[in-house]
Each structure stands twice: as C-alpha cells, then as structure tokens.
mmJSON file of the N, C-alpha and C atoms, coordinates in Angstrom:
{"data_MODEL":{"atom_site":{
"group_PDB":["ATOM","ATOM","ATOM","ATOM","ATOM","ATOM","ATOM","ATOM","ATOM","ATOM","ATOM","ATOM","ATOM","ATOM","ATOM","ATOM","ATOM","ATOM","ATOM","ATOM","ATOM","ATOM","ATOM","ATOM","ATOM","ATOM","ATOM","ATOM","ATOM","ATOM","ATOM","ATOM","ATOM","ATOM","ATOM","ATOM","ATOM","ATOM","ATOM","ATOM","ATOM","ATOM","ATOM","ATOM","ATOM","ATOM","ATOM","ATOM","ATOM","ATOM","ATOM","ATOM","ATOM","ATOM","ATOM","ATOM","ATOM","ATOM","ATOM","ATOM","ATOM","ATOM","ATOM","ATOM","ATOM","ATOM","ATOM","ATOM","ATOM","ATOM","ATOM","ATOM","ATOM","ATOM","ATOM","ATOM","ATOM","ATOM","ATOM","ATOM","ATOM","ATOM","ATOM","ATOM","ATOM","ATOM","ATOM","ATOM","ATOM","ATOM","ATOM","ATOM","ATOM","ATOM","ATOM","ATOM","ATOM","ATOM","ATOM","ATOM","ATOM","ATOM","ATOM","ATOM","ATOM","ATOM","ATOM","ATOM","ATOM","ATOM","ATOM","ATOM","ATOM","ATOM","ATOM","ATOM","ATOM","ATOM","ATOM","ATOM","ATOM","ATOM","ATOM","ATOM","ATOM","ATOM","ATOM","ATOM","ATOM","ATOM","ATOM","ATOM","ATOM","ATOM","ATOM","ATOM","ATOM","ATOM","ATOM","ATOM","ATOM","ATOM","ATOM","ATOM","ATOM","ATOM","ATOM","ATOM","ATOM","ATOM","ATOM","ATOM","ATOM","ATOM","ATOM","ATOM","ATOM","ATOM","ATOM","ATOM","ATOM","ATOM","ATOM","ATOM","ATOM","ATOM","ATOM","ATOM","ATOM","ATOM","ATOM","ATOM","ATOM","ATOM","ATOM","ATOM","ATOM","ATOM","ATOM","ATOM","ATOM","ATOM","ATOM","ATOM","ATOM","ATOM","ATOM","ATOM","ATOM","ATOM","ATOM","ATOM","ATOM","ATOM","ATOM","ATOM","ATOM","ATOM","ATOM","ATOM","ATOM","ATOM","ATOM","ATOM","ATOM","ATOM","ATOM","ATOM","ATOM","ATOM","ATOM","ATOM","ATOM"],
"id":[1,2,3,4,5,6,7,8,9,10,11,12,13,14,15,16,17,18,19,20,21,22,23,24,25,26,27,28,29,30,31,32,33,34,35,36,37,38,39,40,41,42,43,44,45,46,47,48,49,50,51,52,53,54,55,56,57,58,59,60,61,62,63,64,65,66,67,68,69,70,71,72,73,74,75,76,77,78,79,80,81,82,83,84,85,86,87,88,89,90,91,92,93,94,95,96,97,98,99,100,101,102,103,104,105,106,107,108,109,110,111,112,113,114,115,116,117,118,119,120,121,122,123,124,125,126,127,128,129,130,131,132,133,134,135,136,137,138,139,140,141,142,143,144,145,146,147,148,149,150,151,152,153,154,155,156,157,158,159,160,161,162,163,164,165,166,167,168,169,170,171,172,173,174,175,176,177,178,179,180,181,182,183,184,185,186,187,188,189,190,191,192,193,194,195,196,197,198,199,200,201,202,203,204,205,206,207,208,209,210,211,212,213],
"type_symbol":["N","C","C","N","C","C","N","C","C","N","C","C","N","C","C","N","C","C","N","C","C","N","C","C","N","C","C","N","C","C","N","C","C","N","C","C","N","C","C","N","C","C","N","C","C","N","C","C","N","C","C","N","C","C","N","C","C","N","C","C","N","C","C","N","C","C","N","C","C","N","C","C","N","C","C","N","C","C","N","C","C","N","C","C","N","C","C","N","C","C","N","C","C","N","C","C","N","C","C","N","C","C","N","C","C","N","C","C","N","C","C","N","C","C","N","C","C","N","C","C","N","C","C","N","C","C","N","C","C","N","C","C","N","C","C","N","C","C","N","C","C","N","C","C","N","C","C","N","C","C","N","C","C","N","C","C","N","C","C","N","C","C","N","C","C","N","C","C","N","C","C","N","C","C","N","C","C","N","C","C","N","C","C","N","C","C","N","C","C","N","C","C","N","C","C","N","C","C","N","C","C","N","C","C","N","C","C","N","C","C","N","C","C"],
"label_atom_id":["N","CA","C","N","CA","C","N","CA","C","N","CA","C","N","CA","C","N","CA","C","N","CA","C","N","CA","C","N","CA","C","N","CA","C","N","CA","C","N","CA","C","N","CA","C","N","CA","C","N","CA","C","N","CA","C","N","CA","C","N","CA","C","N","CA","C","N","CA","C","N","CA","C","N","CA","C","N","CA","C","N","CA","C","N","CA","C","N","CA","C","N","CA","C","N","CA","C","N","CA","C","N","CA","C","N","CA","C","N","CA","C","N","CA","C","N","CA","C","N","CA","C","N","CA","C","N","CA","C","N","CA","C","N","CA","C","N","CA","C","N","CA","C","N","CA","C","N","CA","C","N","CA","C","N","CA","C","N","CA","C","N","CA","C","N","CA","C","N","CA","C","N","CA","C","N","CA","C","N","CA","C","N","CA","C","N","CA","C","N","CA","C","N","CA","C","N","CA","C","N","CA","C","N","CA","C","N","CA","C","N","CA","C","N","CA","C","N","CA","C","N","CA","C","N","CA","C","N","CA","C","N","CA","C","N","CA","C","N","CA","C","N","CA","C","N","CA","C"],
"label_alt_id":[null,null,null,null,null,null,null,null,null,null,null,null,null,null,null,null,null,null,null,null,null,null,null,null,null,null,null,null,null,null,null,null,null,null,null,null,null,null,null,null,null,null,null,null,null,null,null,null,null,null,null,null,null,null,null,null,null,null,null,null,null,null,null,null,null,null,null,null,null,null,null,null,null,null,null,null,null,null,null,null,null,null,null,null,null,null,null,null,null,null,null,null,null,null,null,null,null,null,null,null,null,null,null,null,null,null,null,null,null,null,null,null,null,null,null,null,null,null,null,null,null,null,null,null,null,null,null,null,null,null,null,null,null,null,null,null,null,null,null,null,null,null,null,null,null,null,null,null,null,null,null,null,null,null,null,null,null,null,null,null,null,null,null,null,null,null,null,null,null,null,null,null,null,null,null,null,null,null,null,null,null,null,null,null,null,null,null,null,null,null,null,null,null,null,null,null,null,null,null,null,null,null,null,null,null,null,null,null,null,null,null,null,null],
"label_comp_id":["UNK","UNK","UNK","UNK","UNK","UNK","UNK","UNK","UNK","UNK","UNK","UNK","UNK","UNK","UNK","UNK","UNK","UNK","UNK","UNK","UNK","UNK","UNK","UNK","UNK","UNK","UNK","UNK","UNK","UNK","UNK","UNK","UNK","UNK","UNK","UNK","UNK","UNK","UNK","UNK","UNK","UNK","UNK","UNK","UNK","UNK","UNK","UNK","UNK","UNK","UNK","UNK","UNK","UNK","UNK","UNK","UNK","UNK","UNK","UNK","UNK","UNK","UNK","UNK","UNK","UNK","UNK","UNK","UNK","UNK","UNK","UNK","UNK","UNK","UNK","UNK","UNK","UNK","UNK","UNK","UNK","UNK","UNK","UNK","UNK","UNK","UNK","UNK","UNK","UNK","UNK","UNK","UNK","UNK","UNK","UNK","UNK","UNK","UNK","UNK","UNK","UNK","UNK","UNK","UNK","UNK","UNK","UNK","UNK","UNK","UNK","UNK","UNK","UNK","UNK","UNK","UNK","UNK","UNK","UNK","UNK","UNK","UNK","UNK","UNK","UNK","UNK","UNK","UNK","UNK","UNK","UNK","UNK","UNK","UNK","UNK","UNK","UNK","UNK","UNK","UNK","UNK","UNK","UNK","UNK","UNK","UNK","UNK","UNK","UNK","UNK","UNK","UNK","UNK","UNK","UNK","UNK","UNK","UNK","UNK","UNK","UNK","UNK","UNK","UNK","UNK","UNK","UNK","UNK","UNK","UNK","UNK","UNK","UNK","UNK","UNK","UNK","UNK","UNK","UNK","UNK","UNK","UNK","UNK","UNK","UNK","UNK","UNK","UNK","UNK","UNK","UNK","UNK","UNK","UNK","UNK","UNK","UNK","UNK","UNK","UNK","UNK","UNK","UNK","UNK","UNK","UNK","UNK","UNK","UNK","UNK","UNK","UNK"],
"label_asym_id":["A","A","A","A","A","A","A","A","A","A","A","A","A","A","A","A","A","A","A","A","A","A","A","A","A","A","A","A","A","A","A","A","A","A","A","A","A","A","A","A","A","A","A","A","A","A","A","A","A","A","A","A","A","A","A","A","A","A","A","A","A","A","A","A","A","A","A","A","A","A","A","A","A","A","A","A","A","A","A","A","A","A","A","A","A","A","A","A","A","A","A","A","A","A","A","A","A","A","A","A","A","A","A","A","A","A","A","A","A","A","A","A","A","A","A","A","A","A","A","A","A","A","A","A","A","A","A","A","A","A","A","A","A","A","A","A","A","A","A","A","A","A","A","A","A","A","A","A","A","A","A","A","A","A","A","A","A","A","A","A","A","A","A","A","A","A","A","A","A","A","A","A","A","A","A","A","A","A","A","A","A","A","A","A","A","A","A","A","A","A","A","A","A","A","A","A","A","A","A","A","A","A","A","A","A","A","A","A","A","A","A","A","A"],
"label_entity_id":["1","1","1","1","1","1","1","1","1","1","1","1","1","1","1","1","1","1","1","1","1","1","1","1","1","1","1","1","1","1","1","1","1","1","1","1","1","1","1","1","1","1","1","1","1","1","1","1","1","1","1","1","1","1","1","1","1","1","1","1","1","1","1","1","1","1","1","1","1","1","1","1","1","1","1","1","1","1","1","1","1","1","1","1","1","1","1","1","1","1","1","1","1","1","1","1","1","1","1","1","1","1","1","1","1","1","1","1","1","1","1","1","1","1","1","1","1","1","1","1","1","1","1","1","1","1","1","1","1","1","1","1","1","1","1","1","1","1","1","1","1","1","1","1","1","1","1","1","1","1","1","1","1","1","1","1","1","1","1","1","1","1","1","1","1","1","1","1","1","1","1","1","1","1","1","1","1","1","1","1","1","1","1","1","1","1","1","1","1","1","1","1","1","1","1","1","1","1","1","1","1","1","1","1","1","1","1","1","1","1","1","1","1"],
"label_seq_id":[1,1,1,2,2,2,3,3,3,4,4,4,5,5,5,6,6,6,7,7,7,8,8,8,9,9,9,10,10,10,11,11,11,12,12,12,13,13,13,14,14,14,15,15,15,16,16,16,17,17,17,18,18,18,19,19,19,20,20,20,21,21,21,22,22,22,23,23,23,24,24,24,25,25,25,26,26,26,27,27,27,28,28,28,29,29,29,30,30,30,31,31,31,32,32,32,33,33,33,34,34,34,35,35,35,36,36,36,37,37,37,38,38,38,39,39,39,40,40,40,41,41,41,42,42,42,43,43,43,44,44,44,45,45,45,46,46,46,47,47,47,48,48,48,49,49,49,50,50,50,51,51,51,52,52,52,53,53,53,54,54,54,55,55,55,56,56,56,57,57,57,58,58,58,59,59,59,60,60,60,61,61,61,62,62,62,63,63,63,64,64,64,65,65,65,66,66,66,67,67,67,68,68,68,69,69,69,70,70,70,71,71,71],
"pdbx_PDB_ins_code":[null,null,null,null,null,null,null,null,null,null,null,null,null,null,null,null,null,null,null,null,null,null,null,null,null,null,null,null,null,null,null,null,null,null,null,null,null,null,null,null,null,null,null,null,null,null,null,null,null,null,null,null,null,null,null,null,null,null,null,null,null,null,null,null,null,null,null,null,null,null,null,null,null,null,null,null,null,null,null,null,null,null,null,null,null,null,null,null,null,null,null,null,null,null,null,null,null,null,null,null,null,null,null,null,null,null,null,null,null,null,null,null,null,null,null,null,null,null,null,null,null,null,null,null,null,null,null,null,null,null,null,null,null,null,null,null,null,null,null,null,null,null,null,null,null,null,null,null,null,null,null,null,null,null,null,null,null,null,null,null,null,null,null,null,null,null,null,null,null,null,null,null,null,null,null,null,null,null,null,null,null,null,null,null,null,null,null,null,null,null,null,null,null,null,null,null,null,null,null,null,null,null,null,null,null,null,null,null,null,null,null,null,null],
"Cartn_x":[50.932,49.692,48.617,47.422,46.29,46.074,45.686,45.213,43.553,43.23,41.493,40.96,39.797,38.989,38.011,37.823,36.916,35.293,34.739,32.979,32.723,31.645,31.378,30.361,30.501,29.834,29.467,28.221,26.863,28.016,27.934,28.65,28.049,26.534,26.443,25.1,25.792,25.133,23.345,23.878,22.814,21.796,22.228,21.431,19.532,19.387,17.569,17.554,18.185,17.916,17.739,18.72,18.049,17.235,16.525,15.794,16.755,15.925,16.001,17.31,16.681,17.028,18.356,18.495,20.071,19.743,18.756,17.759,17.922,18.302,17.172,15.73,15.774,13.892,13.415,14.54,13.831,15.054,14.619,15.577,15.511,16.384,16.605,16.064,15.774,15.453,13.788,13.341,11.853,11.486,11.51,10.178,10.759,11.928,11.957,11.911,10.953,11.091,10.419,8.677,7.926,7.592,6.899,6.232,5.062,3.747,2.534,1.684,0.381,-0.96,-1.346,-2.365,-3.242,-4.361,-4.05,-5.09,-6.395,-7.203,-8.696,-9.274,-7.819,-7.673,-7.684,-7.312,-7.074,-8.541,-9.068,-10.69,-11.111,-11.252,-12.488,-12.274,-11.297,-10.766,-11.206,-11.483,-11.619,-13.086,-13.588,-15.119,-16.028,-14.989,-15.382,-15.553,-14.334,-14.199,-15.155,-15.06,-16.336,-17.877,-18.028,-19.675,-19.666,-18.522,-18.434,-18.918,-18.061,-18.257,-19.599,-20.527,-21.569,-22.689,-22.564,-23.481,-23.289,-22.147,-21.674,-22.314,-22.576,-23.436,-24.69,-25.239,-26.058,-27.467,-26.141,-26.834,-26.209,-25.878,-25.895,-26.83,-27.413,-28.145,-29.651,-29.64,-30.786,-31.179,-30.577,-30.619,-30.732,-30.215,-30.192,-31.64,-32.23,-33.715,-34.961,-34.252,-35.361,-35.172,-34.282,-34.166,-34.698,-34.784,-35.592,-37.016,-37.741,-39.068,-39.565,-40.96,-41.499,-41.976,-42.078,-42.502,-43.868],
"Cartn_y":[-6.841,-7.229,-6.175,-6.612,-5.408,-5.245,-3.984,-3.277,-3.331,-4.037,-4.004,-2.798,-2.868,-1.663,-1.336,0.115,0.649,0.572,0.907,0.524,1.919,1.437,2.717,3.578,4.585,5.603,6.59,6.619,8.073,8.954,9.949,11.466,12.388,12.388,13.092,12.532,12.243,10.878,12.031,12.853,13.594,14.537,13.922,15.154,14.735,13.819,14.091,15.383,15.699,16.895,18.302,18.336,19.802,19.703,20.171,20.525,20.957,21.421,21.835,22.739,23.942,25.083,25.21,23.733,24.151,24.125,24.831,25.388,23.41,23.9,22.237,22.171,21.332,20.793,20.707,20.481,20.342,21.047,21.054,21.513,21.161,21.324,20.301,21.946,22.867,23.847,24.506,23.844,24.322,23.882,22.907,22.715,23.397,23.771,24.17,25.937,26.174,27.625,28.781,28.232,29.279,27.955,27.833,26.978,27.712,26.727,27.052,26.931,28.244,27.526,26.374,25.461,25.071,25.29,24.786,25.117,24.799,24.943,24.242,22.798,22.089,20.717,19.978,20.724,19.997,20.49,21.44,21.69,21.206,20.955,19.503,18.363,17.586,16.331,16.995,17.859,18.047,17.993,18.248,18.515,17.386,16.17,15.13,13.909,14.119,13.246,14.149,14.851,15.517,14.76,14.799,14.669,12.652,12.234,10.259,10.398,10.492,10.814,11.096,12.165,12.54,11.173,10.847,10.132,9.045,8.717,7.277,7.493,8.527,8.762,8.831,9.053,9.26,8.267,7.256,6.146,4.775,5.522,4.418,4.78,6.02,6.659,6.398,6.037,6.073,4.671,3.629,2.146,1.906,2.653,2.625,3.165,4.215,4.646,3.77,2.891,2.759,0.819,0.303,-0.982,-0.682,0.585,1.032,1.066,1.46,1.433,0.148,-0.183,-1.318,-2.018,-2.895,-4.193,-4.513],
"Cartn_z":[-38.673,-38.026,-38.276,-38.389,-38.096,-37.233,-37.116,-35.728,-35.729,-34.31,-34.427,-35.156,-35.253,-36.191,-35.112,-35.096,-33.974,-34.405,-33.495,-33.724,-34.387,-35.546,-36.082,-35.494,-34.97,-34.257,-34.849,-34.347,-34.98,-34.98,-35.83,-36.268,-34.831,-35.048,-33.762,-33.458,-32.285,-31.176,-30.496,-30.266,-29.655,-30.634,-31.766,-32.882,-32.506,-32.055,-31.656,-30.458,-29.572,-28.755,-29.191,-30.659,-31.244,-32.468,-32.865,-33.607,-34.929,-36.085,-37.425,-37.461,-36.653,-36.752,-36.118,-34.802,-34.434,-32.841,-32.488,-30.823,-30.482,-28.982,-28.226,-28.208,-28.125,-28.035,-26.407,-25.856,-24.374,-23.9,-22.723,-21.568,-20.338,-19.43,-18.177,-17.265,-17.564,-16.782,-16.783,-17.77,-18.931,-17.569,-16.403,-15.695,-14.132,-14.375,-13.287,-12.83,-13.893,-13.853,-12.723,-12.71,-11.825,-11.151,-9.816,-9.664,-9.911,-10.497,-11.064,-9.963,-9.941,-9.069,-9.869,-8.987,-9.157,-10.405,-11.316,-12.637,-12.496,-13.192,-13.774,-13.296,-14.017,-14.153,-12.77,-11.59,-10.373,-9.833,-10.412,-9.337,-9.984,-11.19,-11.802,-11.303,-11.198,-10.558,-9.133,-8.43,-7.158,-6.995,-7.555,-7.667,-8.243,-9.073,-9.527,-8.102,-7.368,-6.461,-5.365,-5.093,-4.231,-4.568,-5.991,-6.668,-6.223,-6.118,-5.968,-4.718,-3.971,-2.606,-2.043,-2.57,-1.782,-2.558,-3.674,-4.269,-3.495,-3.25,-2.644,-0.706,-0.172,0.833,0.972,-0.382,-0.316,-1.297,-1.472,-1.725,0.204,0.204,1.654,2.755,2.771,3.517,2.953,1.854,0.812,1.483,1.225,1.521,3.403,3.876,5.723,5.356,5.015,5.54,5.075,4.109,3.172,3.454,4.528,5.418,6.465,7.36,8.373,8.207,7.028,6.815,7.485,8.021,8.15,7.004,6.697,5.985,5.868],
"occupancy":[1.0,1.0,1.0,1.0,1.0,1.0,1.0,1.0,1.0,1.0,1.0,1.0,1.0,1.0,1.0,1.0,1.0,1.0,1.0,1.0,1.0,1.0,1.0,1.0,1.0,1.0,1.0,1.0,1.0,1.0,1.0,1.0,1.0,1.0,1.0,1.0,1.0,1.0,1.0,1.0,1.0,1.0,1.0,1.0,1.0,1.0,1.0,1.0,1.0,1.0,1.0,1.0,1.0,1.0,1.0,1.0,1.0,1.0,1.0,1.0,1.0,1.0,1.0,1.0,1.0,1.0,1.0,1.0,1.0,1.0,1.0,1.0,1.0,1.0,1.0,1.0,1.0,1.0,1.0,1.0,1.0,1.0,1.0,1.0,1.0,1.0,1.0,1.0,1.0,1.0,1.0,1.0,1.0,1.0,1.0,1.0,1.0,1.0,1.0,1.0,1.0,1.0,1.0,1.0,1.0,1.0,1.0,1.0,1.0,1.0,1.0,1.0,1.0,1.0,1.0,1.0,1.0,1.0,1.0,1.0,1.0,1.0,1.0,1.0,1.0,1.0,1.0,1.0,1.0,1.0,1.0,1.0,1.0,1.0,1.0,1.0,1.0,1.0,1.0,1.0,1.0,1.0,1.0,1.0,1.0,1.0,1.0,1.0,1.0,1.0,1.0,1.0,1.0,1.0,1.0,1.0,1.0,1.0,1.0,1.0,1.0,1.0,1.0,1.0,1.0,1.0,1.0,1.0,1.0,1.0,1.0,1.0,1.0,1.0,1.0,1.0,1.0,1.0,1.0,1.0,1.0,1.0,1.0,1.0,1.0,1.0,1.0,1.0,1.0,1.0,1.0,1.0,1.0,1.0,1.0,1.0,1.0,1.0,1.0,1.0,1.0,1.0,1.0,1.0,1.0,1.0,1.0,1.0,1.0,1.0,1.0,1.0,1.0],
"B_iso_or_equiv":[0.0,0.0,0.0,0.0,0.0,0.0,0.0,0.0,0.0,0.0,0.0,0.0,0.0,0.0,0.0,0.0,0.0,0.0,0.0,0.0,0.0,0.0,0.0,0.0,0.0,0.0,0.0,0.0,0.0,0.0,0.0,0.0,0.0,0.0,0.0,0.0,0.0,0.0,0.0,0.0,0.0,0.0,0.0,0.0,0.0,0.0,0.0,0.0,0.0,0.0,0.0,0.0,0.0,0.0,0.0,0.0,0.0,0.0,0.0,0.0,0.0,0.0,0.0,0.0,0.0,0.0,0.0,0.0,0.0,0.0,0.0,0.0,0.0,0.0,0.0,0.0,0.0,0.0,0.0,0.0,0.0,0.0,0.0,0.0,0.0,0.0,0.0,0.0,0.0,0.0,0.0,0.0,0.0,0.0,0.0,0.0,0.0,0.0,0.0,0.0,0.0,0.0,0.0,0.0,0.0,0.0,0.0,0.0,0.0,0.0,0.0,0.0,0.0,0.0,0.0,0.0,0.0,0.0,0.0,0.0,0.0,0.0,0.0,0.0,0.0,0.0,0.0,0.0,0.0,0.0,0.0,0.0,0.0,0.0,0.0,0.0,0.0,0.0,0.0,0.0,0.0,0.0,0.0,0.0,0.0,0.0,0.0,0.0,0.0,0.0,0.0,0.0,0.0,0.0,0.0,0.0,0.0,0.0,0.0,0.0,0.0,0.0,0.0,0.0,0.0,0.0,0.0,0.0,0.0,0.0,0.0,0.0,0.0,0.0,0.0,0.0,0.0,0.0,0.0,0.0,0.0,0.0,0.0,0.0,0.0,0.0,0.0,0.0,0.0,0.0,0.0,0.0,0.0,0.0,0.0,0.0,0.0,0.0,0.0,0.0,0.0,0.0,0.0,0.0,0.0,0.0,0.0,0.0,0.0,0.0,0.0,0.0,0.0],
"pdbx_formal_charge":[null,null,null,null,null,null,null,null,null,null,null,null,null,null,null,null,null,null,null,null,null,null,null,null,null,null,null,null,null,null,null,null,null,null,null,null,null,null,null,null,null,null,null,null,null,null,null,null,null,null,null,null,null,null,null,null,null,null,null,null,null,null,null,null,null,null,null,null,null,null,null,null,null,null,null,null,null,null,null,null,null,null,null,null,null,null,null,null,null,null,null,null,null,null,null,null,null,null,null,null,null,null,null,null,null,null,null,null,null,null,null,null,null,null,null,null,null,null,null,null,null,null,null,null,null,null,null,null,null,null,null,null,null,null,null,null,null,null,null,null,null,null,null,null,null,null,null,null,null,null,null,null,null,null,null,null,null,null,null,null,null,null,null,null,null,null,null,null,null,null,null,null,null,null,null,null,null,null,null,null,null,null,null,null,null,null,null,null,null,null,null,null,null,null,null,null,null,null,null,null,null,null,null,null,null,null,null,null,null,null,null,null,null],
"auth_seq_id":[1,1,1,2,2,2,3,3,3,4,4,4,5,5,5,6,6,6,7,7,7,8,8,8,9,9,9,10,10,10,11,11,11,12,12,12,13,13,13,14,14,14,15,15,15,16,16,16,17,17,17,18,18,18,19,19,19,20,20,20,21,21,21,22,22,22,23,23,23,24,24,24,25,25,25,26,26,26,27,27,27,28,28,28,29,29,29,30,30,30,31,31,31,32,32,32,33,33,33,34,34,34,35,35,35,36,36,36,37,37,37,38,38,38,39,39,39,40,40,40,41,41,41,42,42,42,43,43,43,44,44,44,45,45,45,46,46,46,47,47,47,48,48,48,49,49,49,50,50,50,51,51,51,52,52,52,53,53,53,54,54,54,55,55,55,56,56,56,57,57,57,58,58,58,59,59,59,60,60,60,61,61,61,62,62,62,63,63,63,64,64,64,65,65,65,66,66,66,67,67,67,68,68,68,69,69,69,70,70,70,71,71,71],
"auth_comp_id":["UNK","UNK","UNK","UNK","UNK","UNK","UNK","UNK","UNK","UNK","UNK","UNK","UNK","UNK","UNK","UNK","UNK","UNK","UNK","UNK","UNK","UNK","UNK","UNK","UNK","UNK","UNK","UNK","UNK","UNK","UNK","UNK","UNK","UNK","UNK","UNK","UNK","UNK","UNK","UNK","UNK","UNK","UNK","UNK","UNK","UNK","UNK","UNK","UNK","UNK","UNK","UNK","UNK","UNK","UNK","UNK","UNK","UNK","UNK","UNK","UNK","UNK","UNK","UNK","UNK","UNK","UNK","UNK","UNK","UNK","UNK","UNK","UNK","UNK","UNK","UNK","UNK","UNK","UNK","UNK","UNK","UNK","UNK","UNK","UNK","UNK","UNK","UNK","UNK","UNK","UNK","UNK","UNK","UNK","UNK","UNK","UNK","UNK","UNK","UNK","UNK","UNK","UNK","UNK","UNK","UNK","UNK","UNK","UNK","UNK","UNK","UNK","UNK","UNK","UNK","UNK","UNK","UNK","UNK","UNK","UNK","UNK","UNK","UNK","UNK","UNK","UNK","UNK","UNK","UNK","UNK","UNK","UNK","UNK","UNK","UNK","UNK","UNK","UNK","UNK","UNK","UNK","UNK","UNK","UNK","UNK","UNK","UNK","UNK","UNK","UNK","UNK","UNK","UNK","UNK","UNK","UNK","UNK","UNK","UNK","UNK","UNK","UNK","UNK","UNK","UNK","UNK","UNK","UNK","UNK","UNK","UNK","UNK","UNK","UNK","UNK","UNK","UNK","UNK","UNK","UNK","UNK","UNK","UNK","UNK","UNK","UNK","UNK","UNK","UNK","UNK","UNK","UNK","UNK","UNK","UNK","UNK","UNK","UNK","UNK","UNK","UNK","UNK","UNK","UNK","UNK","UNK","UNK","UNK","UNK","UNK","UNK","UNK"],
"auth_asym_id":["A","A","A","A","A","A","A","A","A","A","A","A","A","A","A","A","A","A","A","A","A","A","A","A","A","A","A","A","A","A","A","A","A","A","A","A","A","A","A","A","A","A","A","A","A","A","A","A","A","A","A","A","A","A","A","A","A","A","A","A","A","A","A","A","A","A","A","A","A","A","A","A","A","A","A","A","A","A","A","A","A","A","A","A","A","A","A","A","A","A","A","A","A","A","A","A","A","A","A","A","A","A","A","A","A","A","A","A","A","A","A","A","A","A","A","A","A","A","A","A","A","A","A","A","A","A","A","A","A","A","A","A","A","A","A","A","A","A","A","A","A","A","A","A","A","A","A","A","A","A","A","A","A","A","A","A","A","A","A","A","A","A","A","A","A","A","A","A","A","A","A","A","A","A","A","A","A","A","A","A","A","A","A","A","A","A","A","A","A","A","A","A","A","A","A","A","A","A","A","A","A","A","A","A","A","A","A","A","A","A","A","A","A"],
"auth_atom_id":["N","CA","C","N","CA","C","N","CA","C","N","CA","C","N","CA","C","N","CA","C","N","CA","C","N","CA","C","N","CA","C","N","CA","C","N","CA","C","N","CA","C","N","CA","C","N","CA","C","N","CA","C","N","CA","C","N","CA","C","N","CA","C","N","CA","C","N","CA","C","N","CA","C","N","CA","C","N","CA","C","N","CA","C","N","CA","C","N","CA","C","N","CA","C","N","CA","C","N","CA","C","N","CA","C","N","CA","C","N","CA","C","N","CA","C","N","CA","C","N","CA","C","N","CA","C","N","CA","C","N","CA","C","N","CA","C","N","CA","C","N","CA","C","N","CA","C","N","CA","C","N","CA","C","N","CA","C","N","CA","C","N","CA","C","N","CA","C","N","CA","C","N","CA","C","N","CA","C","N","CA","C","N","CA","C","N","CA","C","N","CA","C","N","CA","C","N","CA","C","N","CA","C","N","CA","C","N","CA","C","N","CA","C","N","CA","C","N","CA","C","N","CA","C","N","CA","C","N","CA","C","N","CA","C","N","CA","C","N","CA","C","N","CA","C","N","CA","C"],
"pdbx_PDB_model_num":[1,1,1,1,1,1,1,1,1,1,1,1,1,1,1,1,1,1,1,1,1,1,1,1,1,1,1,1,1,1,1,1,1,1,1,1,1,1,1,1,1,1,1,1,1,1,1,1,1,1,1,1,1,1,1,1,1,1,1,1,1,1,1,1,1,1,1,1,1,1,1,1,1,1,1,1,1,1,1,1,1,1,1,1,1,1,1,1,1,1,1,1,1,1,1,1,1,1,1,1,1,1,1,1,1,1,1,1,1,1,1,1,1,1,1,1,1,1,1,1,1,1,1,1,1,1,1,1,1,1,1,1,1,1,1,1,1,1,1,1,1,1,1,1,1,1,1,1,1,1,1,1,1,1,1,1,1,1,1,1,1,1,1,1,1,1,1,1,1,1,1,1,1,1,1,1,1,1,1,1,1,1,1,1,1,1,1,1,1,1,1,1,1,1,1,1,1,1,1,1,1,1,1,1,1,1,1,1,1,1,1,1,1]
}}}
C-alpha cells in the first residue's frame, strides 16, 4: 500500500522576520522599552483642536451679536 504523502512545507516558515544579514526585523520588546513624553506631534494636534474650537466660538458669538443688532 502507499502511505499518504505529507503537505509540502516552507523550509523556513518564518524567514520574513529576519532580515539579510540573519538580525530580526522587529521585535516583540522594540515598543516596550522607555515610555516616551509627549512629542511635537501631540501639541500641534493640541493646538489645532484648540484653534477649531475658539473659531467655532467665535463664530457663534459673531452671529448672537450681530442677530441682536436692530433691523
């Protein structure tokens, strides 16, 4: 009788995780290293939503004074 034939399987299943040289490419520890301040990137987005905000007051305040005027 023959014996089933097994599925042909990658040589090495994980070879996208290292690189050229042999090194991994990522690591399961790379983000857990320092925790980081607050960069650049979060006070522009902070300062963006600040600048909506006051415009967005200050167009409702614009429109309340300027429905108050008389006719």
């Amino acid at each position: 009788m023959l014996k089933p034939g097994r599925k042909p399987q990658k040589i090495y299943p994980n070879a996208d995780r290292y690189g050229e040289d042999g090194r991994r490419l990522y690591s399961a520890y790379d983000g857990a290293a320092v925790a980081r301040r607050p960069g650049r990137q979060l006070w522009v987005k902070r300062f963006r939503l600040v600048a909506i905000v006051l415009a967005f007051i200050a167009g409702a305040l614009a429109a309340i004074i300027i429905s108050a005027l008389p006719h």
